[in-house]
C-alpha positions as a printed NumPy array, in Angstrom:
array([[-13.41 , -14.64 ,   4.041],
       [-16.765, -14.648,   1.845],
       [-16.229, -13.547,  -1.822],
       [-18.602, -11.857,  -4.036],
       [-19.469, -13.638,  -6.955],
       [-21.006, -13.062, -10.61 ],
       [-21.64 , -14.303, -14.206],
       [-19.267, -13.293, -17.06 ],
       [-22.18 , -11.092, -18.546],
       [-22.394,  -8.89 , -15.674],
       [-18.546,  -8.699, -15.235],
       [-18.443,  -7.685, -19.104],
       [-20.911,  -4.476, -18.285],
       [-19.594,  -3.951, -15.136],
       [-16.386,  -3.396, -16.875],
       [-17.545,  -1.464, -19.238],
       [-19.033,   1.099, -16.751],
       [-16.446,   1.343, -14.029],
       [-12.463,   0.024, -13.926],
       [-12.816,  -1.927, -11.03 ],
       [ -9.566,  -2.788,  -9.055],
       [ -9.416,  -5.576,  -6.879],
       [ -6.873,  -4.838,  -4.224],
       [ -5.399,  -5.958,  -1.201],
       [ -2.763,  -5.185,   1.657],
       [ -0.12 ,  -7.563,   2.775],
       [  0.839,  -8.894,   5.627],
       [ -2.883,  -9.618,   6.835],
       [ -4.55 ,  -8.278,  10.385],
       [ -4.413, -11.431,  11.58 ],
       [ -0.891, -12.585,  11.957],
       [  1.635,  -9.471,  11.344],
       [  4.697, -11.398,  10.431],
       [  2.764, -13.326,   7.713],
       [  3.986, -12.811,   4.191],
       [  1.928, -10.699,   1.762],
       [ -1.325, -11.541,   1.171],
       [ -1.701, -13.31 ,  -2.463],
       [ -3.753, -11.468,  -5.346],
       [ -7.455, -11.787,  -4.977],
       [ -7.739, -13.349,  -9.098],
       [ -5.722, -16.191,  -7.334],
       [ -7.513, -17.588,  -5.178],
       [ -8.62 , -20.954,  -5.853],
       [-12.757, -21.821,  -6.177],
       [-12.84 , -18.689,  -8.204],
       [-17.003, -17.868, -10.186],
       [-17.407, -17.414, -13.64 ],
       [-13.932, -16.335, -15.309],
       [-12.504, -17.335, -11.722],
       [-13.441, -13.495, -10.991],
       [-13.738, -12.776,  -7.346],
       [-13.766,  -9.279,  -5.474],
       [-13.964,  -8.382,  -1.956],
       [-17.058,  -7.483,  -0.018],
       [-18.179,  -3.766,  -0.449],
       [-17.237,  -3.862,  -4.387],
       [-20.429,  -2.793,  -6.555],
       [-21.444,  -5.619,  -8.863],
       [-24.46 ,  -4.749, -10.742],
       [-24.871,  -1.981, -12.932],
       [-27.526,  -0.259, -10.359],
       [-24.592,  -0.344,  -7.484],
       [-21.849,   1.052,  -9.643],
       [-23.859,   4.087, -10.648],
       [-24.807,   4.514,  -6.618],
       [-21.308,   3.931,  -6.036],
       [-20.049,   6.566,  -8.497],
       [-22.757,   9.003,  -6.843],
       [-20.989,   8.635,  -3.754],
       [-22.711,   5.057,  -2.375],
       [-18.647,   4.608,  -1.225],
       [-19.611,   7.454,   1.172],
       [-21.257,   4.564,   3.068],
       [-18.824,   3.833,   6.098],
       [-20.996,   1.738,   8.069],
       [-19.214,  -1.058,   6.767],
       [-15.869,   0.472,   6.507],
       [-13.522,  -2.771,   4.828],
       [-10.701,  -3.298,   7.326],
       [ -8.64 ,  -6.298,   6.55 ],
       [ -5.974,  -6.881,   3.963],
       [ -7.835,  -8.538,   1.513],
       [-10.904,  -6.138,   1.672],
       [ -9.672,  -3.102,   0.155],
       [-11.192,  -2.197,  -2.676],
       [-10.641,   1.339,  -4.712],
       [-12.33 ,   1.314,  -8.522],
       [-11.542,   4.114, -10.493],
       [-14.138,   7.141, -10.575],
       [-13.134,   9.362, -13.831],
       [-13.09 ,  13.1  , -12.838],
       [-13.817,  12.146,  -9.535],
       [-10.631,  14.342,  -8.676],
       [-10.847,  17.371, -10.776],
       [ -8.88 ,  20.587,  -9.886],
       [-11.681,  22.117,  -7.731],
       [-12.206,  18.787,  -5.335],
       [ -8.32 ,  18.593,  -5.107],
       [ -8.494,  22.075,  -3.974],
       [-10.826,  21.613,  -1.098],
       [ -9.328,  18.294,   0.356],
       [ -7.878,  18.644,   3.859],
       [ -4.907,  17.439,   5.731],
       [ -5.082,  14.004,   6.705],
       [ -5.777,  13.557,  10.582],
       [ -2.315,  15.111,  12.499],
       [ -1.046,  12.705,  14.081],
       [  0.668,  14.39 ,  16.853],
       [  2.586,  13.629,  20.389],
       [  3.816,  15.74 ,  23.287],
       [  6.841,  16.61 ,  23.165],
       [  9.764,  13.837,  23.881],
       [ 12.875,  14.589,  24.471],
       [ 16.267,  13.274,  26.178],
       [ 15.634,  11.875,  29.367],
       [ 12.626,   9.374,  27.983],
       [ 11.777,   6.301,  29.712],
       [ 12.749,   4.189,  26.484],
       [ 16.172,   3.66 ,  25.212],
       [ 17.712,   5.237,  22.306],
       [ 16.042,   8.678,  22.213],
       [ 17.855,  11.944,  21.623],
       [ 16.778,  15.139,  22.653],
       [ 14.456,  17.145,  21.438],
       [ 15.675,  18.812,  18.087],
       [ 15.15 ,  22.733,  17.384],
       [ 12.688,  23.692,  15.035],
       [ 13.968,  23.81 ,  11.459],
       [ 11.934,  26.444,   9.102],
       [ 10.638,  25.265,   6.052],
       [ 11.554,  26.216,   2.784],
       [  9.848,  26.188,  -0.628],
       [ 10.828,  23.791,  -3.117],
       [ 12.244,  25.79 ,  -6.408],
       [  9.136,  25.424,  -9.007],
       [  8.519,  24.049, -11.708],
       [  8.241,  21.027,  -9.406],
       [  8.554,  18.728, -12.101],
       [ 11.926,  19.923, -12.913],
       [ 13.581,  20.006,  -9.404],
       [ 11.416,  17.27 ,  -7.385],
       [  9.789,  15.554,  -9.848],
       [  9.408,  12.063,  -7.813],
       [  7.364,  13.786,  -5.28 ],
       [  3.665,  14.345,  -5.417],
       [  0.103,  14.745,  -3.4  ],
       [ -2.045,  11.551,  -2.412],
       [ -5.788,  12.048,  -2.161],
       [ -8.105,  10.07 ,  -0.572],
       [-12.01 ,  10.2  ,   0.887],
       [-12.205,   8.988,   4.449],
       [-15.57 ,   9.414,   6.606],
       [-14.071,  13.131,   7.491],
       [-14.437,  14.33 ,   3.855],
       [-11.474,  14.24 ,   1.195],
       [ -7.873,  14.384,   2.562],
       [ -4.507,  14.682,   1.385],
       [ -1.273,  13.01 ,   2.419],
       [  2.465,  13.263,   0.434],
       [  3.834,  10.107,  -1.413],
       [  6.967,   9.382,  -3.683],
       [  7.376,   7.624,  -6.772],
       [  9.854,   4.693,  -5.58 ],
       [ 12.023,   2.475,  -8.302],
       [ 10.734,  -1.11 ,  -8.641],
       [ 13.62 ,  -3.954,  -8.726],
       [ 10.95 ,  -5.537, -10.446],
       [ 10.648,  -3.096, -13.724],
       [ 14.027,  -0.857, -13.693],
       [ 12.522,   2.494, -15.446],
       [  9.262,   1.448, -15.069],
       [  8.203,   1.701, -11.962],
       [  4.298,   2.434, -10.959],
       [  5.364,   2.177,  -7.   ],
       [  4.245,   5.243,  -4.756],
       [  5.453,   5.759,  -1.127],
       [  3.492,   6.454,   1.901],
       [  2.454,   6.324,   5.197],
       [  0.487,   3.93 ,   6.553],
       [ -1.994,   6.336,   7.857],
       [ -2.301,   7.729,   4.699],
       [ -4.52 ,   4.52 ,   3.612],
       [ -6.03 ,   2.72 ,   6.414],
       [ -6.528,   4.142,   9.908],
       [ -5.233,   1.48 ,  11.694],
       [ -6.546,  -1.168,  14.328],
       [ -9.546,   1.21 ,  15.384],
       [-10.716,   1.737,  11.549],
       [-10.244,   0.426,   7.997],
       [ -9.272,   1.499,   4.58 ],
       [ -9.556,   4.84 ,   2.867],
       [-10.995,   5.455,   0.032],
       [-10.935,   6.796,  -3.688],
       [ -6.979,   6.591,  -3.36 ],
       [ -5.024,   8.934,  -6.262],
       [ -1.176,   9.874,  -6.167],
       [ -0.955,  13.115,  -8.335],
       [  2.837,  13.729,  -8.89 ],
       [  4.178,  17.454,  -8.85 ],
       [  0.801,  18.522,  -7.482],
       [  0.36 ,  22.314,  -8.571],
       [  2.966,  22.677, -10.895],
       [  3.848,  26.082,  -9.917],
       [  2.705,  26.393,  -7.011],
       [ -0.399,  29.308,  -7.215],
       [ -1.906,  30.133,  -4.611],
       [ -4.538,  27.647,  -3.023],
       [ -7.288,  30.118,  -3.656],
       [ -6.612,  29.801,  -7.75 ],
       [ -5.831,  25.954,  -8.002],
       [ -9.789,  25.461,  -8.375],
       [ -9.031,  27.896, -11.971],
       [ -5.814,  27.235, -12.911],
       [ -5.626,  24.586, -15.987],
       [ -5.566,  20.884, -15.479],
       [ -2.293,  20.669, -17.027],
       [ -0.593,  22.977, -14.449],
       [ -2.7  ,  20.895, -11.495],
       [ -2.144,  17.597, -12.748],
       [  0.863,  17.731, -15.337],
       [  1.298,  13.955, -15.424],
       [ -2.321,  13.403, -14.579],
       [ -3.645,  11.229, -11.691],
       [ -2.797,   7.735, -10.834],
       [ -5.416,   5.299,  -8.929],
       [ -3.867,   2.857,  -6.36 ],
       [ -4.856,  -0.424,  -7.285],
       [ -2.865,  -2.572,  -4.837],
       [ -1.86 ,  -1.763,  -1.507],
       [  0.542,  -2.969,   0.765],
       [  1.134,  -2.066,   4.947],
       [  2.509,  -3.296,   7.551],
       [  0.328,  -5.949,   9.888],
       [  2.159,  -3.683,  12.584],
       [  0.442,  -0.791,  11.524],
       [ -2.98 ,  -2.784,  11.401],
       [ -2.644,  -4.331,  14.862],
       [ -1.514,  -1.249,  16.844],
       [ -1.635,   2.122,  14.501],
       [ -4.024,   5.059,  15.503],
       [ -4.491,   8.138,  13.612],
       [ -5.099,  10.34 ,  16.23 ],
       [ -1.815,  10.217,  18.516],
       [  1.574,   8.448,  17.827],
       [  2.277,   5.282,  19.609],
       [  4.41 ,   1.989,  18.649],
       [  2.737,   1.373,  15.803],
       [  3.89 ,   4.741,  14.2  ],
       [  7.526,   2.912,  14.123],
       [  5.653,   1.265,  11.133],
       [  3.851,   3.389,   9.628],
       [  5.068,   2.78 ,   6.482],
       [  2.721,   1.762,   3.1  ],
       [  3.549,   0.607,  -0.605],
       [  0.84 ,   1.783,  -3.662],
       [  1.224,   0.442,  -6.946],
       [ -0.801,   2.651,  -9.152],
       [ -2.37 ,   3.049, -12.862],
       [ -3.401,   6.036, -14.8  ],
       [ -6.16 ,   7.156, -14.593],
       [ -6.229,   7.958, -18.515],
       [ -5.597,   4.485, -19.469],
       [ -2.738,   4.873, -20.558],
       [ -0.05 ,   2.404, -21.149],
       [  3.395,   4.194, -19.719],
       [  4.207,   3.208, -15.828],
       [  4.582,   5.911, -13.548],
       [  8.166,   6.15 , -13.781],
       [  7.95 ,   6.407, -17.44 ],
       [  5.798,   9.125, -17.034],
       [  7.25 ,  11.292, -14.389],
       [ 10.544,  10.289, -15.836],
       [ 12.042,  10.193, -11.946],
       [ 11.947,   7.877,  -9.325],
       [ 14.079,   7.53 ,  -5.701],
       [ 15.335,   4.636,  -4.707],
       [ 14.783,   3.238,  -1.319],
       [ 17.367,   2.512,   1.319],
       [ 16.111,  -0.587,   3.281],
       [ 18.566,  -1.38 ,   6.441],
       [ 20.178,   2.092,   6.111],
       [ 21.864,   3.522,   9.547],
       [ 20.099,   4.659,  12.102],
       [ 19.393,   8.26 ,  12.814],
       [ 22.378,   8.43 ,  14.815],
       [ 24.531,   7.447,  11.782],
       [ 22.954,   9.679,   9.344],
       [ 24.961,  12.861,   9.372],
       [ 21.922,  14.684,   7.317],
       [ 19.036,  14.582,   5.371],
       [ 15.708,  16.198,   3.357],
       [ 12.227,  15.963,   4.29 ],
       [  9.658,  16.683,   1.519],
       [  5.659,  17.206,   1.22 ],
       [  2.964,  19.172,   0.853],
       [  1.524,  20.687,   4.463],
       [ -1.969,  21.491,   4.417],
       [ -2.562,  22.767,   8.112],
       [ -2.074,  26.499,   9.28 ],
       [  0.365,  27.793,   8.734],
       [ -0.088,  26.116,   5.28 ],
       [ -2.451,  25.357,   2.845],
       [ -1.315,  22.59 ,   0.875],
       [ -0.232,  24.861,  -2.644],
       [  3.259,  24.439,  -2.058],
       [  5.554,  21.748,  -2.19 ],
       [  7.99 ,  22.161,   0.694],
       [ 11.468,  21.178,   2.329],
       [ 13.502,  20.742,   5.522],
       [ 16.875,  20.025,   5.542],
       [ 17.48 ,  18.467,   8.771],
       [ 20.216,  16.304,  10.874],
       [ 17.883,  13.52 ,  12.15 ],
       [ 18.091,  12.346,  15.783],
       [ 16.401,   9.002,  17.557],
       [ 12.878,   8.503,  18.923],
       [ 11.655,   5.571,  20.679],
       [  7.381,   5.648,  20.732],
       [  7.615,   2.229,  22.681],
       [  9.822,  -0.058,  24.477],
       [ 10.735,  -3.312,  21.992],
       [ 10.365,  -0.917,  18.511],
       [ 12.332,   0.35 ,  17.092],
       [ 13.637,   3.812,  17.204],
       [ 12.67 ,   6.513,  14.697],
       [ 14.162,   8.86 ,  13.173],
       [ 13.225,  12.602,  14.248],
       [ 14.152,  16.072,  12.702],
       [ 13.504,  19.533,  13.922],
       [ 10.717,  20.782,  10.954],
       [  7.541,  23.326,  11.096],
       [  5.915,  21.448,   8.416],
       [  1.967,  20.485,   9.407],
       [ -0.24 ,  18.265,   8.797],
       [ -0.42 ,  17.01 ,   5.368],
       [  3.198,  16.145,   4.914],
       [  2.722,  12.703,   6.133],
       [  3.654,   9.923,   3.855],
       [  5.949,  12.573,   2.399],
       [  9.749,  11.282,   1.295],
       [ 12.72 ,  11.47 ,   3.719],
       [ 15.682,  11.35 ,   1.006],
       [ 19.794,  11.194,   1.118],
       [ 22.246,  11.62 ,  -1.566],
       [ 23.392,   8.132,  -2.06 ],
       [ 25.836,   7.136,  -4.61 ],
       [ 24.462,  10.073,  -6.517],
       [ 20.714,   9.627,  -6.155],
       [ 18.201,  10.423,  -4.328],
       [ 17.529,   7.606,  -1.711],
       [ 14.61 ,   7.358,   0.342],
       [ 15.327,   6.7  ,   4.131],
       [ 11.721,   7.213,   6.037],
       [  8.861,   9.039,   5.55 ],
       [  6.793,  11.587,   8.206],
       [  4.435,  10.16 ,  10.204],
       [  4.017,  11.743,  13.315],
       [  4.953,  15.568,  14.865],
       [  4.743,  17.214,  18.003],
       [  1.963,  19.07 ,  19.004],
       [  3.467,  22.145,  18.327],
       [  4.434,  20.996,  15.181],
       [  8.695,  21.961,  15.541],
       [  9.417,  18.348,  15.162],
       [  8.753,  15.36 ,  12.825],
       [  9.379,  11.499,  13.045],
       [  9.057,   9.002,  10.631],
       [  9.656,   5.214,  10.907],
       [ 13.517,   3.474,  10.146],
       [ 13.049,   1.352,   7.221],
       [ 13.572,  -2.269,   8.465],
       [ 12.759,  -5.628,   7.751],
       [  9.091,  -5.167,   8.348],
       [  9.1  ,  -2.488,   5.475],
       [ 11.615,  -4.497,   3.243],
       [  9.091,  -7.422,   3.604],
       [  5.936,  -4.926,   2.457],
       [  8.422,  -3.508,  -0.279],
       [  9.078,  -6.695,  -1.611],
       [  6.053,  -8.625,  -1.519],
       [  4.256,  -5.623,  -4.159],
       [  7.121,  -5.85 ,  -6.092],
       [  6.948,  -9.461,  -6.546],
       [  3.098,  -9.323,  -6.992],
       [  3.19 ,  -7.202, -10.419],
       [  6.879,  -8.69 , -11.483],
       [  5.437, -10.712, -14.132],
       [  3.475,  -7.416, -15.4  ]])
């Protein structure tokens, strides 16, 4: 793919303007079983500095100030493969009030599916499971979990993510996990943008109609962390859609590694002071005997204040013949949650075993993809990428 280039002067005062990110997403579009894409700074024929960013990043002075006036709201162009994403940090782009007023990310919802499906290993249809408020301070009872915010061509939205131990850095993890529709939409659109993880969103939960006044410090208590690497399933590229579950939801999984937005030197984990592991391989739904969901739903009922919870027993759902079967919980939560932490008590800790990514129409059911291969492969290849970090 073309590469923009520039001199080491104007890298110098673009630097000194904006933190620009160069990011990617592995596997790429073009073959899904591919291993992750390599860093951008890698690539070989690189310009001055061997500095080279993908298309659509500013790179003059006079296109970072129109991108931090909102130039990124420019979508014509909207970067779809791997290699192409590109999110530089805005400072204060985020404050409390803008947090307030993003909405749930597009619900991607299905009829109804129950026992009796034409594909193999689905269960019946699970009641609906009510659900409950997380015990606040959330930093003190959930502190892993968080709010990811993003601007897509709708306006700003908000998924859920989780703060994920890194093999790589054992305490210091800056991994967040996500769904994959959380960050691009899939094979009819391209990345999102703007991307920020804000763990233990709303502290104490006020009321969404006060978050715009409460203090930072109760909005943001460990601040805001910009993605600056991505990783997704080529699955999820090739056949996801945002507006209605299909067989790509079976991978819609994604992998952010983040940095502060601050500057500051401390990982995520170090900051938080939590992280879950994840359980790659685990059982499937039919072996799980129970489980928690977690995230923040943003569509009526809710508002996207509160950090919520349903303990569930998880059942199977196949979206299409040849993928594989997801797990599925009876849970009211709404739009919003996706991306949001599925977690079992493992050996003691909290273990991540899926995340939501699609619901029913009437919204008494969740599903989230079974954590195979395909997402070991994503895990691993960001984890390797920053190892020597």
């Amino acid at each position: 793919m073309p590469f923009i280039r520039r001199s080491t002067a104007a890298a110098a005062a673009v630097a000194a303007l904006l933190a620009v990110t160069a990011t990617a997403c592995g596997p790429s579009d073009d073959n899904a079983s591919a291993a992750p894409d390599s860093s951008v700074a890698e690539e070989k024929g690189g310009g001055a500095g061997g500095l080279k960013l993908p298309k659509g990043v500013p790179t003059s002075i006079d296109d970072l100030k129109k991108w931090k006036d909102g130039g990124w709201q420019d979508w014509d162009n909207w970067a779809r493969k791997a290699q192409d994403f590109a999110n530089p940090i805005i400072e204060d782009h985020w404050k409390s009030d803008r947090l307030a007023k993003a909405k749930a990310a597009p619900d991607v919802s299905v009829k109804a599916t129950g026992f009796g499906s034409e594909y193999d290993a689905t269960d019946p249809e699970p009641r609906p499971v009510t659900a409950e408020q997380v015990a606040r301070p959330y930093h003190r009872h959930m502190a892993p979990v968080g709010k990811i915010f993003f601007d897509s061509p709708d306006g700003p939205r908000v998924c859920s993510g989780t703060v994920v131990e890194d093999p790589a850095h054992p305490g210091k993890s800056s991994l967040v996990w996500t769904a994959g529709h959380c960050v691009h939409s899939g094979k009819q659109g391209g990345w999102m943008r703007n991307i920020v993880f804000v763990p233990s969103y709303n502290d104490n939960g006020v009321p969404m109609s006060q978050v715009g006044q409460t203090p930072a410090q109760q909005v943001t208590p460990y601040g805001r962390f910009w993605a600056d690497w991505i990783t997704t399933s080529g699955e999820w590229l090739n056949m996801g859609s945002e507006e209605t579950g299909n067989g790509g939801s079976a991978y819609d999984f994604a992998v952010l590694h983040v940095k502060p937005e601050n500057g500051s030197g401390k990982s995520l984990q170090e900051t938080v002071g939590a992280a879950a592991q994840v359980w790659f391989n685990a059982p499937s739904a039919d072996g799980i005997s129970s489980l928690d969901a977690f995230g923040y739903p943003a569509a009526p009922p809710y508002d996207g204040a509160r950090m919520m919870n349903c303990p569930a027993r998880p059942g199977r759902l196949t979206m299409q013949q040849g993928t594989p079967a997801m797990h599925r919980i009876g849970c009211t939560m709404t739009g919003g949650t996706s991306g949001g932490g599925w977690f079992v008590n493992r050996g003691g800790k909290l273990t991540l075993v899926s995340n939501s990514s699609i619901s029913s129409n009437a919204h008494t059911w969740l599903a989230g993809p079974h954590l195979g291969p395909e997402a070991e492969r994503v895990f691993n290849g960001i984890s390797r990428k920053f190892a020597g970090q």
